[in-house]
C-alpha positions, 0 to 999 in steps of 0.5 A, a space after each residue: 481144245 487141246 493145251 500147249 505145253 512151254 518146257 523152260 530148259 533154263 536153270 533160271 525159273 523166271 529169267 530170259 528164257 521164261 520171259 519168252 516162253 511167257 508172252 507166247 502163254 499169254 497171248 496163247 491165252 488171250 487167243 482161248 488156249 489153254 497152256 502151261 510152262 513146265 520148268 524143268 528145274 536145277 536138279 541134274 535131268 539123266 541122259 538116254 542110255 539107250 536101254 530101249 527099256 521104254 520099247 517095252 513099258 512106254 515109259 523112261 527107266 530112268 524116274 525122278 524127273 518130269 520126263 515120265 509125268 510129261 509122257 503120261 500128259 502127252 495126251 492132253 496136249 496138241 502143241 509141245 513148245 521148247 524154250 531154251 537159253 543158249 549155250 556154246 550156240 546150242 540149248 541148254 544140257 537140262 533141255 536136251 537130256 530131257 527132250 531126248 528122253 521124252 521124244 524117245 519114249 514117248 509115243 504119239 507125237 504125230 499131228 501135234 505142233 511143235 515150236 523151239 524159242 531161245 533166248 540168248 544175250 547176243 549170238 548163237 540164237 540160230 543154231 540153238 534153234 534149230 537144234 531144237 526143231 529137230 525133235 519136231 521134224 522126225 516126228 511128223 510134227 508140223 513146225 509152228 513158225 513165226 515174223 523171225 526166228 523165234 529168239 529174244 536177246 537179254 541178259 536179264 529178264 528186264 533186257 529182254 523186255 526191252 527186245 520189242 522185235 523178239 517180243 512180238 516175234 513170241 506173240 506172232 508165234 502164240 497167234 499162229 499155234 492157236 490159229 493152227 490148232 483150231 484148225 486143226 479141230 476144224 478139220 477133225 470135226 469135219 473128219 479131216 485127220 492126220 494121216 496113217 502112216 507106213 510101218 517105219 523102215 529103218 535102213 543101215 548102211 552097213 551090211 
């Protein structure tokens, strides 16, 4: 079976957003699922340029980052979960730069699942996520979801430990991708796979 890839977009290695992303792995793993969190660190991530250099390499131009490592992994992985703090009711800068550059230069996103979590200290949890569920749905990503919205709310890791509904909300989310994702493999054993699709039409409205 295939991994789940947890991207932690918050500056904090191990704060609010981590604690999240973290009980999601850990009942991922007690369901036989293999996942990693892949933090994406302090360092400033560059935005897309829109250079489409990508539409000839499949790769970013821009390097130093994780962003052409996870392009290179996307393989390995049948589900991508993004997790965020929240920020002005949206995710953070780190998590958006990165995501539009992997979801732009990456390829095979289709059939994977796709999930957003987000951690905030009071408001603004909703529209966080679900800017980051925008990645999924125009990639043909079906969208994990949960009991709730997929949020905790904590200022601290202690604080979000104490959130007893979001906790289980990240649980009920970690049941439901591995649940999917078996049976998905069911399916595929079974000769059941994702759909072909038509050639993209782009359509400008501007002639």
């Amino acid at each position: 079976m295939k991994k789940v890839l947890l991207v932690n977009g918050s500056p904090h290695e191990k704060g609010c957003t981590f604690t999240a992303l973290n009980e999601v792995k850990r009942t991922l793993e007690e369901e036989g699922v293999e996942a990693e969190i892949l933090w994406l660190g302090t360092k400033p991530i560059a935005g897309c340029i829109a250079c489409r250099a990508c539409r000839k390499t499949g790769r970013c131009a821009f390097g130093g980052d994780a962003v052409n490592e996870t392009i290179a992994r996307l393989p390995e992985y049948g589900a991508i979960v993004l997790g965020s703090p929240v920020y002005y009711a949206a995710p953070s800068g780190q998590i958006c730069a990165f995501a539009d550059r992997l979801f732009y230069a990456g390829s095979g996103f289709q059939g994977k699942l796709g999930a957003a979590v987000v951690s905030c200290r009071r408001g603004g949890a909703t529209a966080a996520f679900d800017r980051l569920n925008k990645y999924f749905t125009i990639n043909s990503m079906p969208v994990v979801s949960s009991q709730y919205w997929n949020q905790v709310h904590g200022n601290t890791p202690e604080e979000v430990l104490e959130d007893g509904e979001g906790l289980q909300t990240m649980r009920t989310l970690g049941r439901n991708i591995a649940w999917l994702m078996k049976c998905i493999e069911a399916g595929e054993e079974k000769g059941i796979c994702f759909p072909p699709y038509e050639r993209r039409i782009s359509t400008n409205f501007i002639r």
